[in-house]
N, C-alpha and C positions, 0 to 999 in steps of 0.2 A: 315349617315352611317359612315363618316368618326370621329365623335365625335365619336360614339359608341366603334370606334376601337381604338381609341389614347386614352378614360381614362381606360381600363384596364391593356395599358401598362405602364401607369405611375403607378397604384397603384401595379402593378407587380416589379417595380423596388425598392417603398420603401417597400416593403415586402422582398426582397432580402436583404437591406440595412439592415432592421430590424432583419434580421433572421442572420447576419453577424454578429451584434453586439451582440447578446443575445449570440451567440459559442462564440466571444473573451471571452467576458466578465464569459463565463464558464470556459475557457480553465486560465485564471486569477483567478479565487475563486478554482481552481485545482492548483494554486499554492501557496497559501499563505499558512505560514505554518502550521501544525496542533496545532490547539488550539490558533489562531491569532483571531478567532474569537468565539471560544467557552465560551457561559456562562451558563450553565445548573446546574455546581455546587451553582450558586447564589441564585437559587429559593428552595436549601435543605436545611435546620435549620442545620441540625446534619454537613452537610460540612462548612457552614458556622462558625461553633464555633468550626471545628477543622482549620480552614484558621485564624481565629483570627481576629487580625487590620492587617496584611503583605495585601499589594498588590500586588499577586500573578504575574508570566508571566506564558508563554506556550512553550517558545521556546524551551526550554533545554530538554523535556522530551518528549519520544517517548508512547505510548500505542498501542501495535498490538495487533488486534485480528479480526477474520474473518468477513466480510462483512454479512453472512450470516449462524446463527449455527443450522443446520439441528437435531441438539442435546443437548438441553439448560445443562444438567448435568452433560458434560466434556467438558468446550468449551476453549481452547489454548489462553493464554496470556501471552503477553512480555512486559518488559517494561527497555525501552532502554535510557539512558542519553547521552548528545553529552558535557556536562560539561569535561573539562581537568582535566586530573589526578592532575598535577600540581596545579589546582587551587583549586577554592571551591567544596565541595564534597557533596554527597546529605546522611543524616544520619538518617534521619524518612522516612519513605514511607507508605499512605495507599491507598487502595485500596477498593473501594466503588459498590454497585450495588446497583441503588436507587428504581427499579422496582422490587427486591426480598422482599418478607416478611422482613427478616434478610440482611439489607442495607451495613452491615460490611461485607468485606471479609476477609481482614487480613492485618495485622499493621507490620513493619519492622523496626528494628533499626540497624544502620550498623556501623562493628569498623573501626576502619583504613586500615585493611586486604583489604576493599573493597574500592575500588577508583572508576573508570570509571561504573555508575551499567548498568548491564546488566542481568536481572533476567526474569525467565519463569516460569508459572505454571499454574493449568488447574482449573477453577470456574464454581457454578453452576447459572444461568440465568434462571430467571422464568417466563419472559416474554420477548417482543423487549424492548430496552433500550438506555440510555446511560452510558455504563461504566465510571469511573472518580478515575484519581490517581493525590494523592495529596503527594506533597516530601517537605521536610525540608533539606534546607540545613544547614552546619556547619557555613554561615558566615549570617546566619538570613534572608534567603529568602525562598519565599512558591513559588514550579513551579506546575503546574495543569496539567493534559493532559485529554482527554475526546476522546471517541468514540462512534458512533453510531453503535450496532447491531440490525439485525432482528433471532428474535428467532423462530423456526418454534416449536419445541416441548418444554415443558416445562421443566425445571431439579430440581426445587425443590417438586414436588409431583411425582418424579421418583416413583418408587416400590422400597421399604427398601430394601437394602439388605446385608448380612450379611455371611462370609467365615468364619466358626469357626476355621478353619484347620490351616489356615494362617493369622490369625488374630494379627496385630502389627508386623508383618515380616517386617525388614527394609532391604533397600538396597542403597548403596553407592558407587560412583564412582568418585576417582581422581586423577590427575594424578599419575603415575608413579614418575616422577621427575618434578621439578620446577627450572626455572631460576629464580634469586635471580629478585623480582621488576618485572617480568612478570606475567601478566593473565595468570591464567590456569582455563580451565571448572569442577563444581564441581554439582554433579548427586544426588539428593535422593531421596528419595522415600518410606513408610510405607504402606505396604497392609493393609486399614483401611474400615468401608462401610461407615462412616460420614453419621450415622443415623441423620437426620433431626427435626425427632418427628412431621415430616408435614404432610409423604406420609404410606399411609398401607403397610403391607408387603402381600406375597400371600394369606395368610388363612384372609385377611382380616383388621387384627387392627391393629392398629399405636401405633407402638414401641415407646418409649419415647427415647429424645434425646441422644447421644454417638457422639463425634464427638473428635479428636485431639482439644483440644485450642491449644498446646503452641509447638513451634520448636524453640532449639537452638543447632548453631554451638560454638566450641571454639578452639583455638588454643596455647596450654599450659597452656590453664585456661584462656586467654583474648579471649573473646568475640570475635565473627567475625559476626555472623546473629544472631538476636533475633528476634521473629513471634509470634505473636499470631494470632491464626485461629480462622474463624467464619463458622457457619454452612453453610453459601452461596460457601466455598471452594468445590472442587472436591472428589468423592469417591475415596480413596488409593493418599492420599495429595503428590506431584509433587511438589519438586522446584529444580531449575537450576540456579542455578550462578556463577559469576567469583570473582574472588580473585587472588587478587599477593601478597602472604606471603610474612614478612619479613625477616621473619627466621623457619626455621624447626621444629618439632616437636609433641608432642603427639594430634590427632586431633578428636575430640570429637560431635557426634553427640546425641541428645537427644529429645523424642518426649514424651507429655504428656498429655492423656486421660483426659474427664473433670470427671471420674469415680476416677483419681487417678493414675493409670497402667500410669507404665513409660517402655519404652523401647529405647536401645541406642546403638550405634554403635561406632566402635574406626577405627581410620587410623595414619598412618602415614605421615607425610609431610617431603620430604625429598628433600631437596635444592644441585641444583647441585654447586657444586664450579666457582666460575669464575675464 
């Protein structure tokens, strides 16, 4: 009897011991940082021959986007850098969905206007996956960032759909005023349906493709964002970023159908004096 009682509390104790170390050892892989151990872009051709011969890292680049998208054909993305203004600065950026038909979502080139990035916008997910962004910086390095979602509804065989009313409406938003060398947030937006040519519309057939390819900002004629969009982007294209101009002036927005249709918006940027 007394065997019987003493080995089930020895194996009770290293079952404690072992269930101890599987939570450290969890609450450690919850902290390393993201993309310390991501390689998911290795086993795609098409990421693989935009990375090149660089030996990418992870640390410098942030990608949020929710745990779980209840709604694959607007799902929220940011994508954050921790690189110093001061220093090297990130100039290419893409943005990848490897589980959509259409793997591209859209490409970024950035001028000097943009230092520290900090950029949002809304993509379509056609299944669970792993998202992957890949940056370029100005002094010859490739940073990666990668996230896992689970996609509950599809977003690239949405239902087509199409606003004749408000079709190419833009909308912009920046500040009021700028401190010379300070971020300030910069808002746009085109009411578009970024037909796919994947998904029927209600009566049934499938629309052939319509989608924005190209967005550029500028500021007195120099470049500040250049985009090209791919059909895996969001209905009514979303982007949000920061910029710290270095001088004021005529500010230039412009978006371009792959039909041709161009539509564009003007601001001004006006720098407070110091």
């Amino acid at each position: 009897m007394n065997r019987a009682l003493t080995r089930p509390q020895a194996n009770h104790s290293i079952t404690r011991r072992r269930a101890l170390r599987f939570a450290l050892a969890g609450m450690a892989a919850c902290l390393i940082p993201q993309g310390a151990h991501a390689q998911a872009w290795r086993s795609i051709p098409l990421i693989r021959d935009h990375v090149g011969d660089a030996q990418p890292a992870g640390q410098d680049l942030a990608l949020g986007l929710p745990l779980v998208a209840e709604d694959g054909s607007a799902v929220p993305l940011t994508i954050q850098s921790s690189l110093k203004p001061e220093g090297p600065s990130i100039r290419r950026l893409a943005i990848f969905a490897p589980g959509n038909p259409s793997p591209e979502v859209a490409e970024f080139e950035f001028g000097p206007d943009i230092g520290a990035l900090n950029l949002a916008t809304r993509i379509r997910l056609s299944e669970s996956q792993t998202v992957i962004a890949v940056a370029h910086t100005d002094d010859g390095r490739v940073v990666i960032a990668e996230r896992e979602v689970r996609v509950t509804a599809s977003g690239c065989i949405a239902p087509a759909q199409s606003d004749g009313t408000n079709d190419m409406k833009t909308r912009v938003r920046v500040p009021k005023h700028w401190e010379p060398g300070t971020a300030g947030e910069v808002l746009t937006m085109i009411t578009h349906p970024m037909i796919t040519g994947l998904a029927t519309d209600a009566g049934g057939a499938t629309p052939p493709q319509r989608i924005i390819t190209a967005f550029k900002a500028t500021l007195d004629g120099k470049p500040v964002i250049t985009a090209r969009y791919h059909r895996s982007l969001s209905i009514n294209p979303y982007l949000r970023f920061d910029m710290a101009p270095r001088q004021g002036g005529d500010m230039r927005f412009e978006w371009t159908e792959d039909t041709g249709r161009v539509a564009e918006h003007r601001e001004t940027v006006h720098l407070d004096r110091l």
